[in-house]
C-alpha positions in Angstrom: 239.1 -281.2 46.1 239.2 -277.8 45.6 237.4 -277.4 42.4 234.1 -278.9 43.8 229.9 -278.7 43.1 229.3 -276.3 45.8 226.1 -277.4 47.8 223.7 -275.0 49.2 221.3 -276.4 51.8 218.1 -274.7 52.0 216.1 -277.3 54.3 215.8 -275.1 56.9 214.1 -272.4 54.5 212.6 -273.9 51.7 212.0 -276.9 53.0 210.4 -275.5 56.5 207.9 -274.0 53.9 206.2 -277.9 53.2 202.9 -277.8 54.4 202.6 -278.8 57.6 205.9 -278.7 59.4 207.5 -276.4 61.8 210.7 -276.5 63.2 211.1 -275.4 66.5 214.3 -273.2 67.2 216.2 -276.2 69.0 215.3 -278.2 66.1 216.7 -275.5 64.0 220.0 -275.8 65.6 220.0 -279.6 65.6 219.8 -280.1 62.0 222.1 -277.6 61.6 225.3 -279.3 63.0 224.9 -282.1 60.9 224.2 -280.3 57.8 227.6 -278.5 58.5 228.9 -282.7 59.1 227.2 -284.1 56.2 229.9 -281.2 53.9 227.1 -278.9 52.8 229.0 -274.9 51.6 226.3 -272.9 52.6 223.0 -273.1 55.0 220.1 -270.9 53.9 219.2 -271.0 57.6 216.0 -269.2 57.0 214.0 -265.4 55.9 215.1 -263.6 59.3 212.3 -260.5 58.1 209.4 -263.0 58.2 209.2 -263.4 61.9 211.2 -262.8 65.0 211.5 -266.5 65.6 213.1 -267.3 62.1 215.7 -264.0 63.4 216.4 -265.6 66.3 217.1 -269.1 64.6 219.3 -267.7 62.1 221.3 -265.6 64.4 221.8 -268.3 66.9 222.8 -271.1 63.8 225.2 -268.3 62.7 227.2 -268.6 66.2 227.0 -272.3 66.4 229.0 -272.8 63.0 232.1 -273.1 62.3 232.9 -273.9 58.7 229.3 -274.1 56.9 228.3 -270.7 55.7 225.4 -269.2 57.0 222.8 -267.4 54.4 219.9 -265.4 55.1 217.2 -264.6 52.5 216.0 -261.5 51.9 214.0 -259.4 49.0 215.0 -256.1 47.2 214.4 -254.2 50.6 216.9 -252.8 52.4 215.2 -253.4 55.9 215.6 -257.0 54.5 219.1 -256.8 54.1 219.6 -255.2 57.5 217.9 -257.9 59.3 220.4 -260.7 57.3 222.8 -258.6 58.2 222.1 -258.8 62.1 221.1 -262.4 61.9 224.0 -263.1 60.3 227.2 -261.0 61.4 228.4 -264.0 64.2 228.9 -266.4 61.4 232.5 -267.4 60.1 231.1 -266.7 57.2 227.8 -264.8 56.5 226.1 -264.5 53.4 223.2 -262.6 51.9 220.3 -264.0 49.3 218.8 -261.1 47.9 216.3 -262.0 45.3 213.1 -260.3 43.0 210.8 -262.0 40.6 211.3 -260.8 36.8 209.2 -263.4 35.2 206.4 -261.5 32.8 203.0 -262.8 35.1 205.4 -262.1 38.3 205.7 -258.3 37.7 202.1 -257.7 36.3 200.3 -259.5 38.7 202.4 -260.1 42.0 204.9 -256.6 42.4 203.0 -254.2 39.7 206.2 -253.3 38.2 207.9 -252.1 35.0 210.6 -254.1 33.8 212.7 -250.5 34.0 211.5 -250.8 37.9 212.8 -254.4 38.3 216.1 -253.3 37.0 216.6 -250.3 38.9 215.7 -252.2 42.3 218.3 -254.7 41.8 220.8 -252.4 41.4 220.1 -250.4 43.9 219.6 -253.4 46.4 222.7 -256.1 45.2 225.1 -252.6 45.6 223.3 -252.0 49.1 224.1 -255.8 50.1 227.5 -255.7 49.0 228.6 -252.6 51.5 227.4 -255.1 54.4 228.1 -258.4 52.7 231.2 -259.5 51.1 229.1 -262.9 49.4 226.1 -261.5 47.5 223.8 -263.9 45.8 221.5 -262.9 43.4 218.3 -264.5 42.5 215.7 -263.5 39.4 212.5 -265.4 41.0 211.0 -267.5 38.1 213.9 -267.1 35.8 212.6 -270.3 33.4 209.5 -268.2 32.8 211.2 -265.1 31.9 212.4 -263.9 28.4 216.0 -264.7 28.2 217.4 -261.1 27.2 215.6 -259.5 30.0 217.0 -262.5 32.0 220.4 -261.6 31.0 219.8 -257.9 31.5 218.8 -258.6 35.0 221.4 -260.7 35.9 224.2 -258.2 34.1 222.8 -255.7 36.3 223.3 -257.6 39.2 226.6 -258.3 38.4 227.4 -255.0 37.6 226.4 -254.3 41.3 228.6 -256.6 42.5 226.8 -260.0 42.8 229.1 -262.8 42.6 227.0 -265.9 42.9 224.0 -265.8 40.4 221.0 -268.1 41.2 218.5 -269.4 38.6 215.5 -270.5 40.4 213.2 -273.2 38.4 210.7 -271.8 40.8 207.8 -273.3 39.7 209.0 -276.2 38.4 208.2 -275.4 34.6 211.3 -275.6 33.0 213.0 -279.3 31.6 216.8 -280.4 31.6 217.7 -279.7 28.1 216.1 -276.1 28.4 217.5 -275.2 31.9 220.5 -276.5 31.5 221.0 -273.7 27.6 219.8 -271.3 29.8 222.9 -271.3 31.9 225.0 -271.6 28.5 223.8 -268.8 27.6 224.4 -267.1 30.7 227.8 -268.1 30.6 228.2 -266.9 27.3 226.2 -263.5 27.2 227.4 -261.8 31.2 231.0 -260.0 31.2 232.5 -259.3 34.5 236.1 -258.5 35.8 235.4 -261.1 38.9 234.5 -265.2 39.2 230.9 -265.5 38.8 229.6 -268.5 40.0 226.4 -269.5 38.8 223.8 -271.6 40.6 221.1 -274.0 40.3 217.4 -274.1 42.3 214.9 -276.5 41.0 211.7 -277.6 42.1 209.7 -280.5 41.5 206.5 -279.8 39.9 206.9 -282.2 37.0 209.4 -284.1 38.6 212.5 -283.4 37.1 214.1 -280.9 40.0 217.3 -283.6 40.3 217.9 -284.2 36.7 217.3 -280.2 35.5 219.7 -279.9 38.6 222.4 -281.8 37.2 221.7 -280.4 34.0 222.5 -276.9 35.0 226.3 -278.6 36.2 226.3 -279.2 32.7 225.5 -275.9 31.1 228.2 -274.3 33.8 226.5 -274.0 37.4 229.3 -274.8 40.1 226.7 -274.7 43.1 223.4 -276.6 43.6 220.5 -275.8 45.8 217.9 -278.2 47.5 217.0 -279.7 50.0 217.1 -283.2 52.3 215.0 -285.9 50.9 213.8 -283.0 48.7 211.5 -282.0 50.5 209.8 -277.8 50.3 206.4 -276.3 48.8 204.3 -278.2 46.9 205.7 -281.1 45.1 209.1 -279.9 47.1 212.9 -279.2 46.2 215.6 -280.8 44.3 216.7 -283.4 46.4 220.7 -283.1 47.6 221.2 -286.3 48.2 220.3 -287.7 45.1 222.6 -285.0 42.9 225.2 -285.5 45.4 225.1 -289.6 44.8 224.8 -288.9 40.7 227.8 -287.1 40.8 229.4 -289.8 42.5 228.4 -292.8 40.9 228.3 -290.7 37.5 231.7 -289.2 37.6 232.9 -290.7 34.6 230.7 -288.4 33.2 230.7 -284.9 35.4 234.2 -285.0 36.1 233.4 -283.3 39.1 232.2 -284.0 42.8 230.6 -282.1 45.5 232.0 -282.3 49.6 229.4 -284.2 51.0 230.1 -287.0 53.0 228.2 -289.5 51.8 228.4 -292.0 54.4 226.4 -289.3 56.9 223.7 -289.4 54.4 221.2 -291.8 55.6 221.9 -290.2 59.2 220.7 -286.8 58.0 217.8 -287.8 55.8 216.5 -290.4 59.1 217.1 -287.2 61.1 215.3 -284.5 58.7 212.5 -287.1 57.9 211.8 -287.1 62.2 211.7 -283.5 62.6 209.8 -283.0 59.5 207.0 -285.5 60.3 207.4 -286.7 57.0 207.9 -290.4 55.9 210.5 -291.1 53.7 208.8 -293.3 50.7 209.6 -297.1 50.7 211.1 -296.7 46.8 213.0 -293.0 47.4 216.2 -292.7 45.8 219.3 -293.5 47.9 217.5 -292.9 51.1 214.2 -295.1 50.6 213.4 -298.9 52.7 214.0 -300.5 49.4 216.9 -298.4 47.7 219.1 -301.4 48.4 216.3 -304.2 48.3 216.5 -307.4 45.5 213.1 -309.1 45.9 212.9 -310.5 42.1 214.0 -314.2 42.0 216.3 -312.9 39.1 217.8 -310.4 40.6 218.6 -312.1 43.7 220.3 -314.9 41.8 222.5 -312.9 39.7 223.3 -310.3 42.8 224.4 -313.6 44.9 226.7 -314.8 41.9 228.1 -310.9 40.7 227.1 -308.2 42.9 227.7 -305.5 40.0 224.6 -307.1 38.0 222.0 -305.1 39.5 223.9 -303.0 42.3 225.0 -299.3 41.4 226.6 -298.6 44.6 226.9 -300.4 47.6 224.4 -299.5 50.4 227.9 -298.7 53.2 228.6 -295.6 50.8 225.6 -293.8 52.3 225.7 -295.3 55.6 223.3 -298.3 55.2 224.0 -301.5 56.8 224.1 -304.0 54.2 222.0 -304.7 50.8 218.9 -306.6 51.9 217.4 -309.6 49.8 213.9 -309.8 51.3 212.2 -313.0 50.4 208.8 -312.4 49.2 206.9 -314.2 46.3 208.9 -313.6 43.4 212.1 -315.0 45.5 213.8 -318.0 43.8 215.3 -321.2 45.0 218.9 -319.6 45.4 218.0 -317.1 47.8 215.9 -319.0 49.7 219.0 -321.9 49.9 221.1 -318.9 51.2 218.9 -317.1 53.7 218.7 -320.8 55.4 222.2 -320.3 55.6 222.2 -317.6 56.9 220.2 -318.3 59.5 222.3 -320.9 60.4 220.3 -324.5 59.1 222.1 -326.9 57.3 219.4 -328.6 55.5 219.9 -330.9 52.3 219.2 -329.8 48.6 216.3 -332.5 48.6 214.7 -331.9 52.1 214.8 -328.0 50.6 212.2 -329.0 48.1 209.3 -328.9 50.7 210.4 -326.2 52.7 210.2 -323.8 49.7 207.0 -324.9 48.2 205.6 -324.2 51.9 207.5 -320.8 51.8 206.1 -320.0 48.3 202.5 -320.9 50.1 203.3 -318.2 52.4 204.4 -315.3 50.4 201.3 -315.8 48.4 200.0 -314.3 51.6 202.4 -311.7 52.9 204.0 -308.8 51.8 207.6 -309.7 53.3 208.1 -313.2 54.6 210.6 -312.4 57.6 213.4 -314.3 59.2 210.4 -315.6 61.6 208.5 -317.2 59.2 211.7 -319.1 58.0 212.3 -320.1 61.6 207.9 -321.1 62.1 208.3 -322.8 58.4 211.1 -325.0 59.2 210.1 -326.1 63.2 206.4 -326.2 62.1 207.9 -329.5 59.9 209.7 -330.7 61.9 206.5 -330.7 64.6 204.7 -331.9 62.3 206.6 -334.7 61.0 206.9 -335.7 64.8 202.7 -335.4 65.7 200.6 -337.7 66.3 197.2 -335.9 65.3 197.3 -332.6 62.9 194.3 -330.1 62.3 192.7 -330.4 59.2 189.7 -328.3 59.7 188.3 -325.6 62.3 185.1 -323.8 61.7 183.5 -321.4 64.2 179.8 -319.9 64.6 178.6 -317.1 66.7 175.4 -318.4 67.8 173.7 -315.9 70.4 174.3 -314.0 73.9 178.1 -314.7 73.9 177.4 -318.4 73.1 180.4 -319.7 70.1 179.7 -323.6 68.1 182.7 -325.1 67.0 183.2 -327.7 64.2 186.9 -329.5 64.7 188.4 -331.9 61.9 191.6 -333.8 63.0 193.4 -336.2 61.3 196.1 -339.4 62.6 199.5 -340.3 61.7 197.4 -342.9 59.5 195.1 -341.0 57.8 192.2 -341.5 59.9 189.9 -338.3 60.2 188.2 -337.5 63.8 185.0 -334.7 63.8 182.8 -333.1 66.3 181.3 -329.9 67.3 180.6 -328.8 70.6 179.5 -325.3 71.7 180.8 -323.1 74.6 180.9 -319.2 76.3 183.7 -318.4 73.9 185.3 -319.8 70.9 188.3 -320.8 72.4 185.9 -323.2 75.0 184.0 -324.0 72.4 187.3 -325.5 70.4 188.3 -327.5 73.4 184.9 -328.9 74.3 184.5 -330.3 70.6 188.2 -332.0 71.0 187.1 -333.8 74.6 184.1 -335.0 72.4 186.5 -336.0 69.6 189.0 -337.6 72.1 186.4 -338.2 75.2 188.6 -336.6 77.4 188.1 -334.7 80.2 190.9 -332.0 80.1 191.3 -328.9 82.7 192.4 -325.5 81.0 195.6 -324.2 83.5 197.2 -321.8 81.4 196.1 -319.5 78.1 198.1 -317.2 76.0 197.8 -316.0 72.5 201.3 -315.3 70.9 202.6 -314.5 67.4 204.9 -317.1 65.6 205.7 -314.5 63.3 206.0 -310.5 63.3 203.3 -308.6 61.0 200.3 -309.5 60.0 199.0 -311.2 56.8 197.0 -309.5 54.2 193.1 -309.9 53.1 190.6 -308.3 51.5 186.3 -307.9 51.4 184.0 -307.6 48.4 180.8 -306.8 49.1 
């Protein structure tokens, strides 16, 4: 696949800058192997000028690869480049990300610059980079919020000076798919150069449409897409790889073109991000999420059981997920329920069925997920039942005072007959057994205690006051 969506991983960068995480330098270098597995181009492994540490990182990353390039950030400073350029020299092959905001409210307020300036320091700065660099990426900081003709004047300029890979950072997240994805249109249409330019995509996620403006931008011309794992970075975070990377894929009738990722390493590297990051990956996220493969709807189940195509896109194995899950919950129906007993190895009859699952539906009025336990406690608690002599019907306990419990016990025969007392004791649980004595006028000795879950979890309630 040589023409191919180029991907440019920039977890260990933008996405280190998510409040509130830190990788350490050996977790630096262990998400960087299996970014280089998972088929990304190019690392951005970090800003070596920000800190010694990040220096360090980048230069050791740099030695440890072998086929992933290795990009260093830097701004229109030459001591900047310099430090990429020591950070970087080990790598098989080292690139530069050289970058300056142009945006109107950028230059007034943040550099204090003439648009004349801006120009004049990317030159100067994309032609430095190129004497150390033979990759030089460009990058206009908040490109969707500046005037396209100086937008196209900057990014002339920089090509001008030898900048072969053009970035258009969404870098506030302002901008939507149909305008981002003209904006590289034009681009394509308006910059003249002697050599391949490839242009390139970096959205964020402010208004929640990083992956979709991302995918736009491959449809307006950009060959190379930036983000990060599980999307995440500042603020509302990055354009999430994964998720262009599977939309391509499933979508290719419609791109016409793929990236390198291997997408069965994808679930690895999102688990493995998602550790070192501290942060959860949400139950209902795209492609990576608990429930991205998950039927609960009775509907859905039924139809996915008869077709699997009816409501599956992709099959869960493609991104290195064990199977697709039906979890039975309340709005499970009848079919699933029949094949989950199956599955869990009971051969029980059509009619005998009929109680089970009304007794099923009683409990996932109660819980969330009703788990392969609660199956197993439905279907013995019958047959215990069927087989007792007495059942409970009622229990009712009272905290009385100094660590004295009542208990009011209701039990009922094989032949309808109902038995009652109430007894007090030191604790509820003697209290309980002192009212069945009475009840059966027994005399029993307690010679072994110990409270154990049927099921895994825990049931839901809630309080008014």
């Amino acid at each position: 696949m040589e023409e191919h969506i180029k991907i440019f991983d920039t977890t260990l960068r933008d996405g280190e800058q998510t409040p509130g995480v830190n990788f350490t330098f050996d977790e630096r270098l262990k998400i960087a192997k299996p970014l280089e597995n998972w088929g990304v181009d190019v690392i951005e492994a970090g800003f070596p000028a920000s800190s010694l540490g990040s220096f360090k990182s980048v230069k050791a990353i740099a030695k440890a690869l072998t086929t992933t390039a290795v990009c260093g950030l830097a701004r229109c400073k030459k001591t900047d480049i310099d430090t990429v350029y020591e950070a970087t020299k080990d790598a098989t092959k080292p690139q530069v990300h050289v970058f300056i905001a142009t945006s109107p409210i950028h230059l007034e307020h943040k550099l204090k610059m003439t648009q004349e300036e801006v120009i004049a320091s990317i030159n100067e700065h994309v032609s430095y980079a190129k004497e150390l660099f033979e990759v030089v990426q460009f990058s206009p900081e908040d490109a969707t919020r500046t005037e396209i003709p100086f937008l196209i004047k900057c990014v002339q300029t920089a090509v001008d000076a030898s900048a072969t890979i053009i970035n258009i950072p969404d870098t506030v997240g302002f901008s939507y798919p149909t305008e981002y994805g003209l904006i590289f249109k034009k681009l394509k249409e308006s910059i003249h150069s002697d050599n391949q330019i490839i242009f390139s995509a970096h959205c964020h996620d402010d208004l929640g449409m990083a992956v979709s403006n991302s995918l736009a931008a491959i449809e307006g011309g950009a060959r190379r897409i930036e983000g990060t794992v599980n999307g995440i970075g500042e603020r509302a975070g990055n354009a999430a790889l994964q998720e262009v990377a599977l939309a391509l894929y499933v979508r290719k009738d419609h791109y016409c073109i793929e990236s390198k990722i291997n997408l069965k390493q994808t679930k690895k590297i999102s688990d493995l991000i998602s550790r070192y990051a501290g942060i959860r990956v949400p139950r209902n996220k795209a492609i990576v999420g608990q429930n991205a493969f998950s039927h609960e709807s009775g509907i859905h189940q039924d139809s996915i059981l008869k077709h699997r195509e009816t409501y599956v896109i992709m099959t869960p194995q493609l991104v290195g997920v064990g199977t697709t899950e039906l979890p039975l919950g309340k709005l499970s129906g009848k079919h699933a329920f029949s094949e989950k007993l199956k599955a869990l190895g009971y051969d029980i009859s059509t009619k005998d069925q009929v109680a089970l699952f009304k007794q099923f539906k009683e409990v996932a009025d109660k819980k969330k997920d009703v788990s392969d336990r609660d199956i197993h406690a439905i279907i013995h608690g019958t047959e215990h039942e069927q087989s007792a002599i007495y059942q409970v019907e009622n229990l009712q306990l009272q905290y009385v005072s100094k660590d004295v419990q009542s208990a009011v016990v209701v039990v009922k025969d094989n032949e309808g007959q109902i038995y009652q007392d109430s007894s007090i004791g030191t604790g509820s649980i003697v209290a309980i057994y002192n009212a069945v004595d009475r009840i059966f006028k027994k005399h029993t000795e307690l010679i072994d205690y110990r409270i154990e879950s049927v099921t895994e979890g825990r049931s839901t309630c809630s309080a008014h006051y």
